[in-house]
N, C-alpha and C positions, 0 to 999 in steps of 0.2 A: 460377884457382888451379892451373894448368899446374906440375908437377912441386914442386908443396907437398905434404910429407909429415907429417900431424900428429904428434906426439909428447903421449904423457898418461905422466902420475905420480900415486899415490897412496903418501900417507902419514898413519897414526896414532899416534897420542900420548893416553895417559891420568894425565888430570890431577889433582890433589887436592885437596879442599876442606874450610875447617870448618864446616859448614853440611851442613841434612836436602838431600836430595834437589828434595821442592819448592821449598824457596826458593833453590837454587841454578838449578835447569831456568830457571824465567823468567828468569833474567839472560842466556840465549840465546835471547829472542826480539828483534826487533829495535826495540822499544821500550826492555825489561830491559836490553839490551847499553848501550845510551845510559849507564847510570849507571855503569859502571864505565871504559867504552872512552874513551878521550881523542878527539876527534876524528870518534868514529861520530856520523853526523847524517842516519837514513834520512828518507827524503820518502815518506809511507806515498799509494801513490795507490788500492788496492785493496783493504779496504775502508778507508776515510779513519780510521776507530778501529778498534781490533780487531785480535789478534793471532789469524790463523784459518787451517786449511789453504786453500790455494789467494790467498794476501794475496800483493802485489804491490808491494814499494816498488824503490825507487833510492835509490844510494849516490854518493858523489863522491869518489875517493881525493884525498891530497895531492898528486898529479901531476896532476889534470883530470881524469883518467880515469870514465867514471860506468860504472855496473853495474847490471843490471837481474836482481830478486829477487825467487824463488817460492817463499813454502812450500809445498815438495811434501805433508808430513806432520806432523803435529802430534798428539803422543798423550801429554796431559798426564799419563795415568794412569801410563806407562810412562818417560815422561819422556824423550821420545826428539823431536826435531824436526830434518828433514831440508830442507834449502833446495838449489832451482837458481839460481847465480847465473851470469850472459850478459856479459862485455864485450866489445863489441862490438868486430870487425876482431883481437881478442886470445885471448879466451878464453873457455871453459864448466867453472866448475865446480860439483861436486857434494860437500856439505858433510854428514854425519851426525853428531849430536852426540848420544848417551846417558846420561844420568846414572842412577848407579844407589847403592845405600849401600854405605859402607867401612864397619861398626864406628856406633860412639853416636855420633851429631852429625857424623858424615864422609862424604863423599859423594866416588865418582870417576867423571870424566867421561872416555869414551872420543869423540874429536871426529877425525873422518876425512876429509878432503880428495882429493877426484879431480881434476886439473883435465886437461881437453883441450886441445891450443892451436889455433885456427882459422886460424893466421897464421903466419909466420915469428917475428912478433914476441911473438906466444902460444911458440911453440918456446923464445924465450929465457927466458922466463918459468919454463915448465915445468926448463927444463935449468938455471937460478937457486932451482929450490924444491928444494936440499938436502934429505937428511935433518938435517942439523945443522941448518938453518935454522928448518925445522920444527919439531925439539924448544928451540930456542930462543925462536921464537916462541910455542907453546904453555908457557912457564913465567914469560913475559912476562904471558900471561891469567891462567895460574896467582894468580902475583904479585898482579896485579891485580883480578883476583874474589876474593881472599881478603880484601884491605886495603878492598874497601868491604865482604865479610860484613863485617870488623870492626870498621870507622870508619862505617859507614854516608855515606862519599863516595866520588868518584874518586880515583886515586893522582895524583898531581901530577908531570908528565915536564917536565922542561927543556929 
């Protein structure tokens, strides 16, 4: 790693929901996320059921890429779950997600991304995660967590 300089970005974005607080928090766990996310398909290896602090699965993006995920925290009461997620040769990030109430039946969620780059190619990454990208991404989930609160499915992308 001779003259690799890492670069980290963090960026937050708070999103809005119609839906209480619990039933919107489980759809960030990574069972929950499944029903809404196109494509999210973790492979739970730690505990095999169970959504628990210190749970361990893997992810595989669209490009091959797989990721290796810890819940660092889980506090249902607070409705707060913090994940480290590893790609390896690329990246380390660190994901905070809070839901707390807006008003009757509204809930917003503050969801915060740190990512470190371990690579050069983590550098591109990090220097590709915009702020616009990010608030466009987070209204993407938005979109998304609101249309199965209210269809009870996933949104259908083309």
């Amino acid at each position: 790693m001779t003259g690799f300089v890492a670069r980290q970005v963090t960026r937050s974005h708070t999103i809005n929901f119609d839906g209480q607080p619990d039933e919107v928090f489980v759809l960030f766990d990574p069972i929950g996320e499944r029903k809404w996310s196109e494509g999210w398909n973790p492979i739970m290896i730690f505990p095999a059921s169970g959504i628990v602090k210190g749970a361990v699965f893997v992810t595989t993006d669209k490009n091959g890429s797989e990721s290796i995920w810890v819940i660092m925290k889980l506090d249902k009461e607070n409705c707060n779950i913090v994940y480290t997620s590893v790609t390896p040769s690329s990246k380390v990030s660190l994901i905070d997600i809070l839901c707390e109430p807006d008003g009757a039946n509204r809930t917003k969620a503050r969801v915060t991304y740190t990512i470190t780059a371990l690579s050069e190619n983590g550098n591109h990454y990090v220097d590709s995660f915009s702020k616009e990208h990010y608030d466009g991404w987070m209204m993407d989930w938005e979109r998304a967590i609101n249309h199965y609160l209210q269809y009870g499915h996933a949104l259908q992308h083309h």
